[in-house]
C-alpha positions as CSV (number, residue, x, y, z in Angstrom):
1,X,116.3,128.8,78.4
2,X,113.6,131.7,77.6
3,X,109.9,130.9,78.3
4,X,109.6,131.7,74.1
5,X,112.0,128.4,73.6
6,X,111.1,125.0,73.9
7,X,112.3,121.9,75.9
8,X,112.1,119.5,72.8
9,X,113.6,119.3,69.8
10,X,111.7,121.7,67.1
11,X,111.6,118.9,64.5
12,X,109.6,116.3,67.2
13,X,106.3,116.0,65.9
14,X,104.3,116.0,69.2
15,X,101.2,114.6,67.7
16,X,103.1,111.6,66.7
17,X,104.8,111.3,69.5
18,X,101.4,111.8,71.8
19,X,99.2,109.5,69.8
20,X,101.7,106.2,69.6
21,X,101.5,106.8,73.8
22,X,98.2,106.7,74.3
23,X,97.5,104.0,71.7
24,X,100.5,101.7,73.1
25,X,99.4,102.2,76.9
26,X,95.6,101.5,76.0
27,X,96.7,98.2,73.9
28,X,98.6,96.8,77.4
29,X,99.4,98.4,80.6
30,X,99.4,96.7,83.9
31,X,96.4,95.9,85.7
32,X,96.4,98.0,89.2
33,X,93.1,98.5,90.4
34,X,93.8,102.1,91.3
35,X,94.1,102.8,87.5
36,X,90.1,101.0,87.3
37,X,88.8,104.0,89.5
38,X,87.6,107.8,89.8
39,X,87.7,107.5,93.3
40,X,89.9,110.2,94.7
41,X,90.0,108.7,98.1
42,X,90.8,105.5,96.5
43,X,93.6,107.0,94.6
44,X,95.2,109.2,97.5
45,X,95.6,105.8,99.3
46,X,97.1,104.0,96.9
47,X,99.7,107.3,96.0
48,X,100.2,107.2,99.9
49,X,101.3,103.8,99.9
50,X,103.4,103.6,97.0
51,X,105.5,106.0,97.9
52,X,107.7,103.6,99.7
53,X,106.5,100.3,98.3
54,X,106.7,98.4,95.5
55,X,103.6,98.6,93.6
56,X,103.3,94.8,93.2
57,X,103.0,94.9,97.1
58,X,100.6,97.5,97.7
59,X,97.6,95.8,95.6
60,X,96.8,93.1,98.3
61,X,97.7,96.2,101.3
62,X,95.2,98.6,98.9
63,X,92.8,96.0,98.8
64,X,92.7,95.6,103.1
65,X,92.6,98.9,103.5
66,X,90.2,99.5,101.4
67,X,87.8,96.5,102.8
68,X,88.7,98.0,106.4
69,X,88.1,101.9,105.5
70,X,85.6,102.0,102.6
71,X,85.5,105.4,102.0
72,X,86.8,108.6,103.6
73,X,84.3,109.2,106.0
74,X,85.0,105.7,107.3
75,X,88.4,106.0,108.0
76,X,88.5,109.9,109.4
77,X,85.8,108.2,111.9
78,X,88.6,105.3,112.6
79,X,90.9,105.1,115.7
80,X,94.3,106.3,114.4
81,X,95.9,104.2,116.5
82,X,94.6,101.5,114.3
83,X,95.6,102.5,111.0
84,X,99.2,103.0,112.3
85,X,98.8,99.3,113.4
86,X,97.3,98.3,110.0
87,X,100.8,100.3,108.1
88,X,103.1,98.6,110.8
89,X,101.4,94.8,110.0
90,X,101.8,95.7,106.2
91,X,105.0,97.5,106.4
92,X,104.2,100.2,104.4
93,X,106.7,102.8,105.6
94,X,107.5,105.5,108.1
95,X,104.3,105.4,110.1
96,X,103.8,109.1,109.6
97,X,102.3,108.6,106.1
98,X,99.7,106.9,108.3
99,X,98.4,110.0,110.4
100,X,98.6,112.4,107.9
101,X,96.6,110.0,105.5
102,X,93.7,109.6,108.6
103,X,94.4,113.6,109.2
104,X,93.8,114.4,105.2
105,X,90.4,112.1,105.6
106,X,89.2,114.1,108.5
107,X,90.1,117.3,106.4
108,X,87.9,116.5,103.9
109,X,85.3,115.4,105.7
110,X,85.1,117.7,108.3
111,X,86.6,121.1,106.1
112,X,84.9,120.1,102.4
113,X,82.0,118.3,103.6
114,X,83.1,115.0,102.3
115,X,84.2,116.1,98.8
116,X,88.0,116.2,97.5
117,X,89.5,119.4,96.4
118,X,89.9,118.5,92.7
119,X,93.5,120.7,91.5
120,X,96.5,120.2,93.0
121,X,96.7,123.3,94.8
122,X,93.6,122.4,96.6
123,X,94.9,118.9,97.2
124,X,98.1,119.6,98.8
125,X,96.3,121.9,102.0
126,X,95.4,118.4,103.0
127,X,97.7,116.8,105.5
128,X,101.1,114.9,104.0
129,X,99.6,115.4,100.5
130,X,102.7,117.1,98.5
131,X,102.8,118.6,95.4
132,X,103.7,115.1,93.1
133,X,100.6,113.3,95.2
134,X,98.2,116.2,95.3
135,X,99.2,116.3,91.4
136,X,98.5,112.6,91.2
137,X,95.1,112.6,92.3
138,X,94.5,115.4,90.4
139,X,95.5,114.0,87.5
140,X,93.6,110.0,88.1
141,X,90.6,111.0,90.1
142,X,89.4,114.3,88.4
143,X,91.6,114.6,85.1
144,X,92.8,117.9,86.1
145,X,96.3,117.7,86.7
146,X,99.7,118.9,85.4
147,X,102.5,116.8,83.6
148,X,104.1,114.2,86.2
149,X,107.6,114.5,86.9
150,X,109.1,112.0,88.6
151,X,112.3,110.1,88.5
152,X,111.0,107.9,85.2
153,X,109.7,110.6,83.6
154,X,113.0,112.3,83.6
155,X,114.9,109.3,82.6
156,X,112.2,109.1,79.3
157,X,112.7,112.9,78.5
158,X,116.5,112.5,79.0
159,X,116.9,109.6,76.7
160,X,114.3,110.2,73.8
161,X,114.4,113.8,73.2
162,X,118.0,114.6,75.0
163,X,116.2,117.1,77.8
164,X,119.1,118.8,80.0
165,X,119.7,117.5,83.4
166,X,117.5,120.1,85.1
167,X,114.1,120.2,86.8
168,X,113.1,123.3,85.7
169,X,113.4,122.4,82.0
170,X,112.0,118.8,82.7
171,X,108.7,120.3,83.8
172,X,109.0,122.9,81.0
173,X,109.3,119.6,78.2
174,X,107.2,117.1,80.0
175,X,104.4,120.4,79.9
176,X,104.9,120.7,76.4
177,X,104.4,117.0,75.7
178,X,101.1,116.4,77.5
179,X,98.0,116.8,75.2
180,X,95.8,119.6,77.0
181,X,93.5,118.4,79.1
182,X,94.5,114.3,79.0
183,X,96.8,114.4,82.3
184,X,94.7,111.2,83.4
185,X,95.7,109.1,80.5
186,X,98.9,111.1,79.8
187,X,100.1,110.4,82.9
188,X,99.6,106.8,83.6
189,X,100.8,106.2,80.1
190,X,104.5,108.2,80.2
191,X,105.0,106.6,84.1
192,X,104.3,103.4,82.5
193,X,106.6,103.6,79.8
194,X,109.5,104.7,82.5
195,X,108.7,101.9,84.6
196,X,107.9,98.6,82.0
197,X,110.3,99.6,78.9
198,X,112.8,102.6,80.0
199,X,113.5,101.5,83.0
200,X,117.6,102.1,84.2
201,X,118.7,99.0,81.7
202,X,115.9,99.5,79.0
203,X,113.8,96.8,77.3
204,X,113.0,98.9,74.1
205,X,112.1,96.0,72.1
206,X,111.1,93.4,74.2
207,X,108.4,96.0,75.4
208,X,107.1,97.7,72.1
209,X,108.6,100.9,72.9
210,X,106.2,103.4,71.0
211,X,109.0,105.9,71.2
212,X,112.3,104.1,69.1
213,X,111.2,106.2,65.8
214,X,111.9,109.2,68.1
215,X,114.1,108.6,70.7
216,X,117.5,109.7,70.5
217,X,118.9,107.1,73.2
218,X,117.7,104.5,70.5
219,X,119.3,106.4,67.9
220,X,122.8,107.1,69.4
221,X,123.0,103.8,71.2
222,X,124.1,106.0,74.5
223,X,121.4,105.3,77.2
224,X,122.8,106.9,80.3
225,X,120.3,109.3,82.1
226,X,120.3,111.4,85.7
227,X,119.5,108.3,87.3
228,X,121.9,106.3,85.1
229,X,125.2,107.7,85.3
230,X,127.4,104.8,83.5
231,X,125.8,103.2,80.1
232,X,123.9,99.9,80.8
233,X,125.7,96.7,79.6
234,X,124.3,95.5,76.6
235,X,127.1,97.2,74.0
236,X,127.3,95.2,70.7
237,X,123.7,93.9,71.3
238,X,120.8,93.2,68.7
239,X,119.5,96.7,70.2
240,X,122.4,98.5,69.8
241,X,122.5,97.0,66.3
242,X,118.9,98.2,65.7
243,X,119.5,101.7,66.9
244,X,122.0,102.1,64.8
245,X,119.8,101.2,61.3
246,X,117.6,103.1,62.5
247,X,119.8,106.8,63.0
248,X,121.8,105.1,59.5
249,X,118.1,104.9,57.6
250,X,117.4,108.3,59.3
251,X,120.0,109.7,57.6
252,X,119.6,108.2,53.8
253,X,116.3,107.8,51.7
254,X,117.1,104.5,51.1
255,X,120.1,101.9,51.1
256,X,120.6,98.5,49.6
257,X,121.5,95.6,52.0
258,X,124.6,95.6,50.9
259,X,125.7,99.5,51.7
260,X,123.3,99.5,54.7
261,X,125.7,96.2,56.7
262,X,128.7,98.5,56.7
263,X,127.4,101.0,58.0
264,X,126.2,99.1,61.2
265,X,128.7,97.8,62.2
266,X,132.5,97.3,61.1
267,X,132.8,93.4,60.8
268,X,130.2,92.8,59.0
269,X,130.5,89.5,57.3
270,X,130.5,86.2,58.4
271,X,127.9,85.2,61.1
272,X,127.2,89.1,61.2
273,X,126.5,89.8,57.7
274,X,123.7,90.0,55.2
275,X,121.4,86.9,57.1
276,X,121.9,88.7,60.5
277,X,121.4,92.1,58.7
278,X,118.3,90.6,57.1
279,X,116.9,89.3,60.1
280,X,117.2,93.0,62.0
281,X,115.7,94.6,59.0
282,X,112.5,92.3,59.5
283,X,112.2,92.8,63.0
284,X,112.4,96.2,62.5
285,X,109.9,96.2,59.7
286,X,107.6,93.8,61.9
287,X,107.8,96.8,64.4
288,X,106.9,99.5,62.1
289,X,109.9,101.1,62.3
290,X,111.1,100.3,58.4
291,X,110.0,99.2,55.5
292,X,111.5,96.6,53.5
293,X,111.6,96.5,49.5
294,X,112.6,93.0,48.3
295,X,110.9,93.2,45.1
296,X,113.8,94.9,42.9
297,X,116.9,93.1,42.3
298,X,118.7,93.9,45.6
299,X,117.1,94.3,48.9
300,X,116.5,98.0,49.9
301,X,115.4,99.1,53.3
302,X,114.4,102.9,53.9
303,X,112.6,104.1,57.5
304,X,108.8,103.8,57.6
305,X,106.9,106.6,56.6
């Protein structure tokens, strides 16, 4: 792939695409305290520790460390011998994240007179910081990052816009993707999205997904990914069934109930005819993904505009 191509497909309209995001992730996200600071220290921390934790565990561990080491200064002044006790006691990991985390603090209190670097490449000259964490704070402390690229992320760009299996061209789309100068929100917002609705067996509609109207995974039903080698087991299910009006609708201006049911699926009739096929339709319109006609003769359904 040339530099003058593109990682996404030409037709994606990126605005679309940014904007639902941003406006799902603001309307619910969870709660970390990390994501309610500026603080960089507070945020290397926090990056440091989840690296081998889950994140549900790391709040109250964040929160002692925090109430131990207030702020840089404090803990490059600390005993290392005591923070390596404090990671042991909260089993946070190999304690080597430990010294380099008290060796970054007396970097930047002792080589930038107190203050972070604020771009990645001046973040990851500090001790353990790598080029994902010193992109991280970046990013959540000083909204100067790049676009994250992480496991999830590559799962998300995999399934809704079919990106090839390779990193290069996953940094090149999740680039693309990321509105100039928003890698604070960005960020949080497509991690979240990997991690609460994409995750390796998806929860597309139980979480909102912003991205069904998009996402080709939704479309074609077929939601393996790099991390997800085998299709995850929910074949024949309502959304399976929804992915599929969706890529049917995507394909005619508008159908009647009646020519739309065959086209979903091959037995339709019975218990899996037109009041199951008017029951998707409404959730689907109730989602904003289609709208729903009822006022001719026959039902029509066409996708949302």
């Amino acid at each position: 792939m040339s530099d003058a191509e593109s990682a996404l497909p030409s037709d994606l309209d990126r605005n679309a695409v940014q904007t639902a995001l941003v406006e799902w992730y603001e309307a619910d996200h969870r709660d970390f305290p990390w994501r309610r600071t500026d603080d960089p220290y507070e945020i290397l921390v926090s990056e440091v520790m989840s690296q081998q934790t889950q994140l549900g565990r790391v709040v109250e561990a964040w929160d002692a460390f925090l109430d131990e080491w207030p702020t840089v200064a404090d803990l490059a002044a600390a005993d290392r011998a005591d923070v390596v006790a404090f990671w042991t006691s909260h089993s946070l990991g190999y304690n080597n994240r430990a010294k380099y985390l008290h060796e970054a603090a007396r970097q930047v209190t002792e080589d930038h007179d107190g203050s972070f670097p604020e771009d990645p490449d001046g973040l990851s000259e500090l001790m353990g910081v790598g080029p994902y964490t010193a992109n991280a704070v970046a990013s959540f402390a000083f909204n100067n990052g790049d676009a994250v690229v992480d496991t999830n992320v590559k799962r998300v760009l995999h399934r809704a816009f079919a990106v090839p299996d390779d990193d290069s061209v996953f940094e090149m789309a999740a680039s693309e993707l990321m509105p100039a100068g928003e890698s604070r929100v960005w960020n949080n917002a497509i991690m979240e999205l990997g991690g609460v609705a994409c995750g390796k067996t998806p929860t597309c509609d139980e979480s909102g997904c912003p991205w069904r109207q998009f996402c080709h995974a939704y479309e074609t039903g077929d939601f393996t990914a790099p991390d997800v080698p085998t299709q995850p087991t929910f074949e024949g299910s309502r959304r399976q069934m929804r992915g599929r009006v969706v890529r049917i609708l995507g394909e005619y201006d508008e159908l009647r109930l009646g020519e739309l049911g065959p086209r979903v699926r091959v037995d339709y009739g019975g218990d899996t005819g037109e009041e199951w096929l008017r029951g998707l339709v409404e959730d689907l319109a109730s989602d904003g993904l289609v709208t729903v006609d009822d006022e001719r003769d026959e039902i029509r359904v066409s996708l949302a505009k």
